[in-house]
PAZAPA-4460 file (N, C-alpha, C; in steps of 0.05 Angstrom, whole numbers, plus 32768, in hexadecimal, padded with zeros to 4 digits):
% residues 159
    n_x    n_y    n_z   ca_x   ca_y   ca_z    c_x    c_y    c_z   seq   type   mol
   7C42   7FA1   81B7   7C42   7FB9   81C8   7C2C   7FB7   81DC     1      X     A
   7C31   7FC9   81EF   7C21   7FBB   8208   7C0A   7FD4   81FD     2      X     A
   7BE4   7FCD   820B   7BD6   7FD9   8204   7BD0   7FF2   821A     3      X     A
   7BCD   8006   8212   7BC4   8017   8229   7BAB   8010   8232     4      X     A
   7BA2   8015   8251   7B85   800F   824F   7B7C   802A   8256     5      X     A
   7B5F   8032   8253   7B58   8047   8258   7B59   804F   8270     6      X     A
   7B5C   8062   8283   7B55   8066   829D   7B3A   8075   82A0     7      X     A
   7B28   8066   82AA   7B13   8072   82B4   7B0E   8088   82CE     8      X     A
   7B1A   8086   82D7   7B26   809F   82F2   7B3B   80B5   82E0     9      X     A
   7B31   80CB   82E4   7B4E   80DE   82D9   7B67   80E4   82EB    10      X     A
   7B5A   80DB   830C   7B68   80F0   8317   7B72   80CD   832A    11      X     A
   7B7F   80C0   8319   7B8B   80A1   8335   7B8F   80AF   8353    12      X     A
   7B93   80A3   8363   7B96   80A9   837F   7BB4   80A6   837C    13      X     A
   7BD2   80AF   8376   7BE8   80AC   837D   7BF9   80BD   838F    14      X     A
   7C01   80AC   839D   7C12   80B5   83B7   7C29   80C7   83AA    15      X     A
   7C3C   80D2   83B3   7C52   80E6   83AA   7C6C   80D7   83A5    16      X     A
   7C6E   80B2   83B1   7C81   80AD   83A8   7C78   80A8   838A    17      X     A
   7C62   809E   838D   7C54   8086   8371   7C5E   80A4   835E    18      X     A
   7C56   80BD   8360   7C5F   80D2   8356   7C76   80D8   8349    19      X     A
   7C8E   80D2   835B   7CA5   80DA   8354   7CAF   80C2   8343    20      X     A
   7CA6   80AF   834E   7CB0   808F   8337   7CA7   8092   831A    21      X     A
   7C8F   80A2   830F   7C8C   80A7   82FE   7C9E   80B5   82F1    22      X     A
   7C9C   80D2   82FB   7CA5   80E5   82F1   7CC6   80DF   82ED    23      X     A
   7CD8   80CC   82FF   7CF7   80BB   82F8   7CE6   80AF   82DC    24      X     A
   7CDC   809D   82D9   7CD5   8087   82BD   7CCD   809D   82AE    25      X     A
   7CC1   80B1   82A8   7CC4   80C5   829B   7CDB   80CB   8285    26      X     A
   7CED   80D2   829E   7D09   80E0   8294   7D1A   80D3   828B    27      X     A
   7D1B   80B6   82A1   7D27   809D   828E   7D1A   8080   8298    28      X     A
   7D0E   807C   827D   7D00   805D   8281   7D11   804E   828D    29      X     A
   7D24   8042   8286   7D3F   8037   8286   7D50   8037   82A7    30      X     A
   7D4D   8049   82B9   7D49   804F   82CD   7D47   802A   82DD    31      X     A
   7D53   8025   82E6   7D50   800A   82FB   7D49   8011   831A    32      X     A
   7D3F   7FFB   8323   7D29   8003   833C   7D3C   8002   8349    33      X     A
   7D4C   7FFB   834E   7D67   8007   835E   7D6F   801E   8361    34      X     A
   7D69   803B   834A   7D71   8046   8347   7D5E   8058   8352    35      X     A
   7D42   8055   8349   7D28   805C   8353   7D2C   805C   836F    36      X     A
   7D31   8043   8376   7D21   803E   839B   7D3F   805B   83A1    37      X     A
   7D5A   804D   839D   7D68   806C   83AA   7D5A   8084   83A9    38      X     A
   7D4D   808E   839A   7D46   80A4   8397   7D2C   80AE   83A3    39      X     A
   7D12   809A   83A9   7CFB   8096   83AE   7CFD   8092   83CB    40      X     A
   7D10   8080   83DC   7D17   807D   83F4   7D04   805C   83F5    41      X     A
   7CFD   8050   83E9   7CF0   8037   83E7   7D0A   801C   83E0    42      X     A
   7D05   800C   83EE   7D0E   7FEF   83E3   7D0A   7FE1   83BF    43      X     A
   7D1D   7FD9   83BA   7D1F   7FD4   8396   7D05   7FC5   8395    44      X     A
   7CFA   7FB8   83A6   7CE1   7F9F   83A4   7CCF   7FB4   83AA    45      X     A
   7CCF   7FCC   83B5   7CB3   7FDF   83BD   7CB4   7FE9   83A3    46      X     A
   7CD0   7FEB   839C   7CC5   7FFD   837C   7CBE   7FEC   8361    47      X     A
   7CC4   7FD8   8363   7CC0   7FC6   8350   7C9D   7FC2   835B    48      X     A
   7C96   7FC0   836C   7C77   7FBA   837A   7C6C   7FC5   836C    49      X     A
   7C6D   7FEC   836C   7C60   8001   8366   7C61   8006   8345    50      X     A
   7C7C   8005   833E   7C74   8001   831D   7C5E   7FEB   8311    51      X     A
   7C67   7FD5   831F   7C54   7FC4   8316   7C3A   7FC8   8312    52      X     A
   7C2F   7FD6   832E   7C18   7FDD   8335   7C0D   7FF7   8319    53      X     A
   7C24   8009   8319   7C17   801E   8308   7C10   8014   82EC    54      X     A
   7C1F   7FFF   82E4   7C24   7FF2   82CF   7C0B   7FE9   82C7    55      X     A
   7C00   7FDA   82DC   7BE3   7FC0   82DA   7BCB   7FD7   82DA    56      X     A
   7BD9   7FEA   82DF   7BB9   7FFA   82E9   7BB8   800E   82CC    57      X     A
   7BCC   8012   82BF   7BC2   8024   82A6   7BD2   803C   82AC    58      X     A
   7BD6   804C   82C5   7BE3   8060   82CA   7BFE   8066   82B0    59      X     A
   7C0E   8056   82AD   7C27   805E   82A4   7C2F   803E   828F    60      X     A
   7C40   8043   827D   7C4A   8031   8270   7C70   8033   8271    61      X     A
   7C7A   801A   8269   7C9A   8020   8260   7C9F   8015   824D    62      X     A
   7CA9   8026   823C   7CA4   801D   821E   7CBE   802B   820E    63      X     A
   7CC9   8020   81F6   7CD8   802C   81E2   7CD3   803D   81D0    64      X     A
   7CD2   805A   81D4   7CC1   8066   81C3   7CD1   806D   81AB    65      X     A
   7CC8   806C   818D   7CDD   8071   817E   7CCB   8080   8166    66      X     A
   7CD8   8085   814E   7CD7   8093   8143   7CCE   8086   8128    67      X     A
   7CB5   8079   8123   7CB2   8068   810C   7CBE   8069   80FB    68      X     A
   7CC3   8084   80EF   7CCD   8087   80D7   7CEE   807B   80CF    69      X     A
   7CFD   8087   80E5   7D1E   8075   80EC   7D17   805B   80F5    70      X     A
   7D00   804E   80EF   7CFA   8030   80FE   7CF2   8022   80E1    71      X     A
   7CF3   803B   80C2   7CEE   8021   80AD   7CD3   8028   80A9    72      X     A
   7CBD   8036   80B5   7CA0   803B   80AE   7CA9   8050   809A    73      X     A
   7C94   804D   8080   7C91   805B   806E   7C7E   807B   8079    74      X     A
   7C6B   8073   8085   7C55   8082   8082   7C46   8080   80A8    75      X     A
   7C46   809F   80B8   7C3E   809E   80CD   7C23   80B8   80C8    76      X     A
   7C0A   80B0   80D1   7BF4   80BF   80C7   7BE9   80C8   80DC    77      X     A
   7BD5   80E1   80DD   7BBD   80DF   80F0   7BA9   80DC   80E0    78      X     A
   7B93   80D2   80E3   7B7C   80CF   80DC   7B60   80D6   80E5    79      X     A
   7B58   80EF   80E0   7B3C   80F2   80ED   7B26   80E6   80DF    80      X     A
   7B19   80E4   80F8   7B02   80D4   80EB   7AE4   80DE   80F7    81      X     A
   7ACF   80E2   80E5   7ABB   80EF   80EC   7AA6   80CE   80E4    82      X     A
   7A93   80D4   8101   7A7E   80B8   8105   7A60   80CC   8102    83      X     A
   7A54   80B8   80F3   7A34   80B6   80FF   7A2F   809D   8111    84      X     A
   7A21   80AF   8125   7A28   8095   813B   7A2C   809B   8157    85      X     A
   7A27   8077   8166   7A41   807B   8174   7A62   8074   8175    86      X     A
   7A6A   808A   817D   7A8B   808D   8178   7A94   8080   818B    87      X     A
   7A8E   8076   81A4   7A99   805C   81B1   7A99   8048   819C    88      X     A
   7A89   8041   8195   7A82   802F   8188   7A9A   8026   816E    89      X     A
   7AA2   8044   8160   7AAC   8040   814A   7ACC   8038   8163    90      X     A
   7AD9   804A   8171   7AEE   8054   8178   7AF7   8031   8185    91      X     A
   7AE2   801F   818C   7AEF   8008   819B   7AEB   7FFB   8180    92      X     A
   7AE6   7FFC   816A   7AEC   7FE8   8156   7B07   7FEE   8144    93      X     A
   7B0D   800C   8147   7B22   8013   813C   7B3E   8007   814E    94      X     A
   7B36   8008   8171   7B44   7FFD   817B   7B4D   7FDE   817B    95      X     A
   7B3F   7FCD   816C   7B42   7FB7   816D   7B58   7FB5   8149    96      X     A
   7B62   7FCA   813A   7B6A   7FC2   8126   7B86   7FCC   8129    97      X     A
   7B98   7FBB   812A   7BC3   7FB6   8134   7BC5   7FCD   8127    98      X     A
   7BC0   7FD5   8111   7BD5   7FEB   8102   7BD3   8007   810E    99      X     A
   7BB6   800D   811B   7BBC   802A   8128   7BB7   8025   8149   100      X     A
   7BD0   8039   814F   7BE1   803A   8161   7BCE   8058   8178   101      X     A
   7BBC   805D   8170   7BB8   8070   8184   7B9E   8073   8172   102      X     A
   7B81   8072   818F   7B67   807D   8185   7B5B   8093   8196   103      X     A
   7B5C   80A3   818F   7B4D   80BC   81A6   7B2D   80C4   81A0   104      X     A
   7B19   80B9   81AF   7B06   80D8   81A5   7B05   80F0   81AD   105      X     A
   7AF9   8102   8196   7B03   811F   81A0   7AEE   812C   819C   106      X     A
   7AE8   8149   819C   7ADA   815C   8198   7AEB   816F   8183   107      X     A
   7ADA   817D   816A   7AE0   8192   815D   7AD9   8180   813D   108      X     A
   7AE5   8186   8134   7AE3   8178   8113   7AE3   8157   8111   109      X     A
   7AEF   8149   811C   7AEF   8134   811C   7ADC   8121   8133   110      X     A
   7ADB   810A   813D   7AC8   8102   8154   7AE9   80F0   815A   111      X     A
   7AF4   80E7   8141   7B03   80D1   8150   7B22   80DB   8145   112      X     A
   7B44   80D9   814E   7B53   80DA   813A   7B6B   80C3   8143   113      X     A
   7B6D   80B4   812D   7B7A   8097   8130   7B99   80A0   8124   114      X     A
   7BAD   808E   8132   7BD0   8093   8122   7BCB   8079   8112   115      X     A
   7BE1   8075   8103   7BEA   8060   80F8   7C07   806A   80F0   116      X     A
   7C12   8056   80F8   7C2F   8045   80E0   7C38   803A   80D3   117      X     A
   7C35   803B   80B9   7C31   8032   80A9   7C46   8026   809B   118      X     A
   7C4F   800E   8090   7C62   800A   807C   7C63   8013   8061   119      X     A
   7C4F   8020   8054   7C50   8026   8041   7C38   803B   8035   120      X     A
   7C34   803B   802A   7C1A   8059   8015   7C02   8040   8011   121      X     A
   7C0F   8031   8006   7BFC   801C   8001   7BEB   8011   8018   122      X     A
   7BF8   8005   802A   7BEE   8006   8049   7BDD   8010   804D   123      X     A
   7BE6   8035   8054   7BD5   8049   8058   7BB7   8045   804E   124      X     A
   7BBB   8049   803B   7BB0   804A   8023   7B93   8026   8029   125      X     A
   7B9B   8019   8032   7B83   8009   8032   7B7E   8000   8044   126      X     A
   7B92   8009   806B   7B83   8009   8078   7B6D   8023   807F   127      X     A
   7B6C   8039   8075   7B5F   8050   806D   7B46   804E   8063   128      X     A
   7B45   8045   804B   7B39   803A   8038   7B22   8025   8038   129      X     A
   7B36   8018   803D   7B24   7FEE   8043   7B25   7FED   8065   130      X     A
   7B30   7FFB   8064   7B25   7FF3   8084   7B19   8004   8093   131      X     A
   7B24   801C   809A   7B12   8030   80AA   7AFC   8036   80A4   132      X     A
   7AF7   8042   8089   7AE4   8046   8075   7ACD   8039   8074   133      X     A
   7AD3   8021   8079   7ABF   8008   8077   7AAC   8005   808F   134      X     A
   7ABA   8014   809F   7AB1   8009   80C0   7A8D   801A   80BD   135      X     A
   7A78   8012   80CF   7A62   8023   80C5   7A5D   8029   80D8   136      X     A
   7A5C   8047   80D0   7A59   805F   80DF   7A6D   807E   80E4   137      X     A
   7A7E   8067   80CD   7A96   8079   80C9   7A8B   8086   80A8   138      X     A
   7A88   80A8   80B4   7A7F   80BA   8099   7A98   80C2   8088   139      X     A
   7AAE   80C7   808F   7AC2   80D1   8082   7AD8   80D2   8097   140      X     A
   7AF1   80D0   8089   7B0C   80D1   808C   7B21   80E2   807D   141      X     A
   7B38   80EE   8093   7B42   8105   8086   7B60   80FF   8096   142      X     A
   7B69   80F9   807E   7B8D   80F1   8088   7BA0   8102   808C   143      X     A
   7BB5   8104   809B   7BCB   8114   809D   7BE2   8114   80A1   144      X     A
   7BF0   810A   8094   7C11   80FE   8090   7C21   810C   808F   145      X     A
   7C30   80FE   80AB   7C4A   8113   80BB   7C62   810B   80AE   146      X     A
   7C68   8126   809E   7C7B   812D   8091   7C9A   812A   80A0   147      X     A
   7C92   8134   80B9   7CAF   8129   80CB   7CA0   812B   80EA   148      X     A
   7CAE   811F   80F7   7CAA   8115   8111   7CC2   8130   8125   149      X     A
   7CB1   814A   8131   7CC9   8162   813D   7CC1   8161   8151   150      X     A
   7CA8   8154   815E   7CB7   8154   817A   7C9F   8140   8190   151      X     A
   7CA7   812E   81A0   7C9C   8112   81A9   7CB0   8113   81C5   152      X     A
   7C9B   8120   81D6   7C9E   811B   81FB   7C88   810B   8208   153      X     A
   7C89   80F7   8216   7C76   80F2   8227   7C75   80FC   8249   154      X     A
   7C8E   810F   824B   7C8A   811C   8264   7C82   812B   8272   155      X     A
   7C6A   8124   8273   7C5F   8144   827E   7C57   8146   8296   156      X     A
   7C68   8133   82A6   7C64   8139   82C7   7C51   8121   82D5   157      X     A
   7C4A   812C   82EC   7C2E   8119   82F9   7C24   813E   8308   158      X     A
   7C13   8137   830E   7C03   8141   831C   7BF3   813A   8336   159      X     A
***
């Protein structure tokens, strides 16, 4: 799976088509630049340019998003995690480990809260354990396993 990178700018500089090309890949990834440029008023090679572009730069991804659980994963978790420390520190080592799929730091009860998908309890259970646990500077961990998956949009516009 392709990696997100962080964006250090919150606010990218995008023009109103770069705008609307999103907000089409939004509604349907699947969408061909053919279909895009009709709609955008751009050439298939201008729109293929500009995805590309949003693509390399971190702005946006196109991806299969699915539903672990109908995908055969046993076990999809959140995981908060409370550091002594620094939490950069912990949050790019957690990033460097395949099984969890999303690292945020945050503010309120937790400093950091990681997903995972898990194939099994057992899994869970020792990348949790033997692995997070282990990392130093990590004080405690507090799991939360999603009983069902009710509702997963990534559309929420551009701005």
């Amino acid at each position: 799976m392709t990696e997100r990178k962080p964006v250090e700018s919150r606010s990218p500089n995008l023009d109103d088509t770069s705008k609307q090309i999103i907000e089409l890949l939004q509604d349907d990834g699947r969408l061909s630049y053919s279909a895009i440029a009709k709609q955008v008023g751009l050439s298939e090679a201008a729109v293929r340019h500009r995805v590309q572009k949003l693509i390399e730069s971190g702005v946006m991804q196109v991806v299969a998003v699915t539903d672990p659980m109908q995908m055969g994963f046993a076990r999809q978790a959140m995981i908060g995690i409370k550091v002594a420390g620094n939490v950069r520190e912990v949050a790019a080592e957690l990033a460097t480990m395949d099984k969890l799929d999303y690292i945020v730091i945050t503010t309120g009860r937790f400093d950091i809260l990681a997903e995972i998908v898990a194939e099994s309890d057992d899994e869970l259970l020792d990348i949790v354990s033997a692995q997070i646990s282990a990392i130093d500077k990590v004080v405690t961990t507090e799991t939360f396993v999603y009983l069902r998956l009710e509702k997963q949009t990534y559309a929420w516009g551009v701005r």
